[in-house]
N, C-alpha and C positions, 0 to 999 in steps of 0.2 A: 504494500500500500504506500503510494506516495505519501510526501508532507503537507500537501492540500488537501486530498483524501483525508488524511488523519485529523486535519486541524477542522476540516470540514462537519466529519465525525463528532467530534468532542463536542462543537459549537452547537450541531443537532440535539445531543445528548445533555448539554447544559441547557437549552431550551427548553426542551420537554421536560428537566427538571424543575423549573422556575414554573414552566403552566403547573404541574401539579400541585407544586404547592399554594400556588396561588388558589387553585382550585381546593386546596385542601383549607385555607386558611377563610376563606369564601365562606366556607360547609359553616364557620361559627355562630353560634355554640353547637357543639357535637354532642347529643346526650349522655348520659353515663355517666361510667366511671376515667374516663377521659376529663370529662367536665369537672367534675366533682375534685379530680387531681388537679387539674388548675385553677378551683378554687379553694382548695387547704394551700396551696403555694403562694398565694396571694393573700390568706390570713394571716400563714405564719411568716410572710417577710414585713405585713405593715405590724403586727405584734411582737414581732425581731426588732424594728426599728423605735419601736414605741420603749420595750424594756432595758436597749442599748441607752438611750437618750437618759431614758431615769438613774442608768447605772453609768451617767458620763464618761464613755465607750470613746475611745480616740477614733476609731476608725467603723462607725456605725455600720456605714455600706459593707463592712465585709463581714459583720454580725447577720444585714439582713439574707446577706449570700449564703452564708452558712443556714440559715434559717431556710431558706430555697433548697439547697443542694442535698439534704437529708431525706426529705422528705420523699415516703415511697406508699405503695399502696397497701399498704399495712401498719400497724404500729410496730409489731415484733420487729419487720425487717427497715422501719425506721429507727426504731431503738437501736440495733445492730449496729446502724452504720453511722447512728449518734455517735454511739461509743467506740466506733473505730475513729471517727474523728476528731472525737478528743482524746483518745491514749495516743494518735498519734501526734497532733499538734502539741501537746504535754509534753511529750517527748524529746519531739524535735527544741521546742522553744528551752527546755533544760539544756541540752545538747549544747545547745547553737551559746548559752548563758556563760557555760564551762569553757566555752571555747574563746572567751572575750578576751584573752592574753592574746589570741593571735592575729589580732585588727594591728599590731604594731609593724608588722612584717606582710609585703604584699608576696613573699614568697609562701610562707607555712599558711595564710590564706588562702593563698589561692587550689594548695594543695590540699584542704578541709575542705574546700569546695567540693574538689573534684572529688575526693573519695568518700563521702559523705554523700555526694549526689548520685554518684553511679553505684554503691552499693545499696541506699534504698530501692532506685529502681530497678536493678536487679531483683531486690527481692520481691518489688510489688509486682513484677513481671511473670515470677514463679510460684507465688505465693497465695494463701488463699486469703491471708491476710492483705487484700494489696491495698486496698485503701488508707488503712492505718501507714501501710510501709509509705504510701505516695505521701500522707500529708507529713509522714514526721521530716523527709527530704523538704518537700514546700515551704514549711514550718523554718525549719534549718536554715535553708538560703534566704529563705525571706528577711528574718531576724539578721543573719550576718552582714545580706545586702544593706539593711537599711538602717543599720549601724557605721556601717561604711561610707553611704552617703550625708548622714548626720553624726561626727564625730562628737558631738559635743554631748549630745544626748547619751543615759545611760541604755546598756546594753540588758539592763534586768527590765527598764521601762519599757523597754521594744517585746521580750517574750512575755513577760506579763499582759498587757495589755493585747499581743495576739490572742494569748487563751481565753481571756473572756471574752471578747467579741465572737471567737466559736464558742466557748461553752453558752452563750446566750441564746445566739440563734441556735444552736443544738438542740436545750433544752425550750426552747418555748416550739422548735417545729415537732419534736417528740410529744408533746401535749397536745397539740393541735391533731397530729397522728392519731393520738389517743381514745381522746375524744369523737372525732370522724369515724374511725373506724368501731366503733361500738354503739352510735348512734345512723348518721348517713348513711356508711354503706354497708351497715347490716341490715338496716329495712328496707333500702332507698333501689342498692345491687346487686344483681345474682353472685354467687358465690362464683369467688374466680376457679376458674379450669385446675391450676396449680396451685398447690396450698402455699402458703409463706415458709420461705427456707428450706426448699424442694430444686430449687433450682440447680440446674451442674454445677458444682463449683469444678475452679482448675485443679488441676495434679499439685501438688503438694511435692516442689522438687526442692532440690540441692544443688544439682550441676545441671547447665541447660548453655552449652557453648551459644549458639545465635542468641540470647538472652545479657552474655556475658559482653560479647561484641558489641551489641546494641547500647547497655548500661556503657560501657566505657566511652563512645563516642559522646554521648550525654555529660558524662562525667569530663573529658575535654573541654569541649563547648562551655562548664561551669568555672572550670580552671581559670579560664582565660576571662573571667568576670572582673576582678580586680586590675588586672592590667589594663583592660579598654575603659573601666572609669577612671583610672590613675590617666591614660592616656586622652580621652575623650571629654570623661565629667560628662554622660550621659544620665539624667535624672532618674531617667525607670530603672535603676538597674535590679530592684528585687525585681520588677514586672518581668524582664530580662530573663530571668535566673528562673520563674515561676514558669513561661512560657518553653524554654528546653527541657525541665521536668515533664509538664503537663504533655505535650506533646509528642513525648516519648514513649508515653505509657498508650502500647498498641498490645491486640488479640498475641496471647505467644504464638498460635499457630499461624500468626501472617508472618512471622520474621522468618520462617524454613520456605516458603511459596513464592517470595522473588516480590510479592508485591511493596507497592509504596503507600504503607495508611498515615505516615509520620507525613510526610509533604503535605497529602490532603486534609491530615487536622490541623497544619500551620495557615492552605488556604483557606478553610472552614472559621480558623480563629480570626482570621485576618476580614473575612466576610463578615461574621458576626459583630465583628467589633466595628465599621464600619456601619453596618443599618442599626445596629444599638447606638453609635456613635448621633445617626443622622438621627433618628426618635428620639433620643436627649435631648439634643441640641434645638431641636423646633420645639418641645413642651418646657425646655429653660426657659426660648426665647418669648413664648406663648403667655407664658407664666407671671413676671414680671414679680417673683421673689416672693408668690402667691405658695405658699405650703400645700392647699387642699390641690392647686391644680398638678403642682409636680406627685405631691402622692396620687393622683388620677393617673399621672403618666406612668408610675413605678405599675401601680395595676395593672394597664394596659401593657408595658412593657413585659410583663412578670407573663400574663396570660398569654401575648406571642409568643413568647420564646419558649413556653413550655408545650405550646401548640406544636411546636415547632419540632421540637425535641421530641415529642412523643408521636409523629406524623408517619414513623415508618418509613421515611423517604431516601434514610442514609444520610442524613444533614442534622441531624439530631446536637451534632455538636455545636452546629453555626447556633442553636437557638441557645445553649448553654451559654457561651456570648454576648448575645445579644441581650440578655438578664441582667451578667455581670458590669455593663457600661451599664447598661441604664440607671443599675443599682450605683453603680460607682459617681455617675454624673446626679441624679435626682435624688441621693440621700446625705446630701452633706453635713459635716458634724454641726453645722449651724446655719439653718435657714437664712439668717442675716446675708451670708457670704456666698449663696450658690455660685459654680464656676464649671466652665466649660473645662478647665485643666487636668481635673481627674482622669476623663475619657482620652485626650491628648495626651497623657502623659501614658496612657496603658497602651494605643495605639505606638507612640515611640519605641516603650519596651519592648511591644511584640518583634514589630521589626526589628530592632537592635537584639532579639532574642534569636530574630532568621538568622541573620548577618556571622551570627559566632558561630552556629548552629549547623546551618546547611555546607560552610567549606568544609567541617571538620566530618560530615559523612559523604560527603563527594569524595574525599580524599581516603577515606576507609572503603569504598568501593571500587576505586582505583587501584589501591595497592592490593585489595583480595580478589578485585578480578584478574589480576596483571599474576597473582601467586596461583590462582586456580587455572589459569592458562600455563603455565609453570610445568605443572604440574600433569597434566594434559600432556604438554609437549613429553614429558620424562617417562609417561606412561606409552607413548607411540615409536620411542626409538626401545624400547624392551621389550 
């Protein structure tokens, strides 16, 4: 197939995925248990943002995120994955506490980076634990990134202050759970096909080479965090450091199949953050500093992006996105000060998150396809 063929191709195939979902998001509201999930999402992120506020939360929006990202059709298995996300952030944000001797050296920093980052996600890759293993890495860089960018600040005030903002939204999307499911959708929904906590989990490994490969490239990419701020003074750089995590964490069985799901969750990230970007930005400008209208937009935002997510369509991530700017741009820690620089500044990090990211697995494909041809060659002259 030629390169016009191909490009022609792809162009059809993003087509027809833009009409479906238009068509899907057209369909609103879709009855059910669809429905009903994006509206316990939208309770528990403006009750996230309501008990963050009362508990003077430095960074509300990622209390109400956490409040969003728990939440599942169940309480059991929202409980579950409450409390994967805070034994992991716990974790991480101690970790990362203990490690605060090494902000004085951009050498043994930048090498906590790396090996702190590529051994979580190594684990969260083989593990059934993986969520906990992703956030205590997220956790981890986040706290060291944004220590690094704020020297003056303590390094206890950065994990601290992460932990409750998840323990808040945790704990209030866990009650909302609660409550929902022993009220709503035990009268309201037919009992789902599979019970809660029936689902396959992964294999429970140890050693898993393409896992190990994948984690290290990751862990590169994080290495090199401290030198392009020492070099650059780019602002996002925990965004940075969150985005080669998050994006790394694919299906173990795509990394043995040749495919590419990393590239496509960095352009899914980059999509999302863009139309959350652009639905920010017009209910900011709409708004005029109006609280009840930007919380109308967090709702609207909150109910696309889970629409979106839960649409079946393979773009599920772009809607995960699309929540997190909105939340980042329309909950600020004080109504007084709304600002478009939140969503610009998460936007910077993502890219500047490609930028370190993408050389450092071009250049691992390079050299293992140039060895597996090697290799090839040494097996055809024997």
């Amino acid at each position: 197939m030629s390169t016009v063929d191909d490009m022609r191709e792809r162009l059809q195939t993003s087509w027809h995925l833009i009409a479906e979902v238009v068509r899907d998001i057209a369909s609103w509201p879709v009855r059910g248990s669809r429905l009903v999930d994006e509206m316990e999402c939208v309770v528990s992120v403006l009750l996230a943002i309501v008990c963050a506020h009362l508990a003077e939360a430095r960074n509300v929006g990622w209390a109400a995120f956490s409040g969003y990202m728990v939440m599942r059709s169940h309480v059991s298995e929202s409980f579950r994955r409450g409390v994967l996300r805070i034994v992991g952030t716990a974790i991480g944000a101690a970790l990362a506490w203990l490690s605060a001797g090494l902000l004085g050296s951009l050498v043994w920093l930048s090498l906590a980076l790396g090996v702190v980052g590529a051994a979580t996600l190594y684990f969260a890759l083989i593990r059934r634990r993986s969520y906990a293993w992703l956030l205590l890495g997220l956790t981890y860089v986040m706290v060291l990134a944004d220590s690094l960018e704020h020297p003056g600040e303590s390094m206890a005030t950065f994990a601290r202050t992460r932990f409750i903002e998840v323990l808040i939204g945790t704990a209030v999307c866990v009650l909302v759970s609660a409550v929902s499911t022993v009220t709503v959708r035990r009268y309201a929904l037919p009992a789902p096909s599979v019970a809660p906590g029936q689902a396959s989990a992964p294999a429970n490994l140890w050693w898993h080479r393409d896992a190990m490969t994948h984690a290290v490239q990751a862990g590169i990419a994080l290495a090199l965090l401290p030198a392009a701020w020492a070099w650059l003074h780019v602002e996002a750089l925990s965004q940075a450091g969150i985005t080669i995590m998050a994006v790394m964490l694919v299906p173990l069985s795509s990394l043995a199949t040749g495919a590419n799901p990393t590239t496509r969750k960095l352009v899914h990230r980059v999509a999302g953050c863009v139309v959350g970007g652009l639905l920010a930005s017009g209910v900011l400008l709409a708004a005029h500093h109006l609280p009840l209208v930007m919380t109308l937009g967090v709702c609207v935002g909150v109910i696309l992006g889970r629409h979106i997510e839960n649409g079946g369509s393979g773009i599920g991530y772009i809607g995960t996105q699309i929540v997190l700017v909105v939340l980042v741009v329309l909950v600020p820690d004080s109504y007084t000060h709304p600002s478009l620089h939140g969503g610009l500044t998460r936007l910077v990090g993502i890219v500047f998150g490609m930028v370190l990211l993408e050389p450092v697995r071009w250049l691992f494909r390079a050299v293992m396809g140039r060895a597996a041809g090697g290799r090839k060659d040494c097996r055809n002259t024997t």
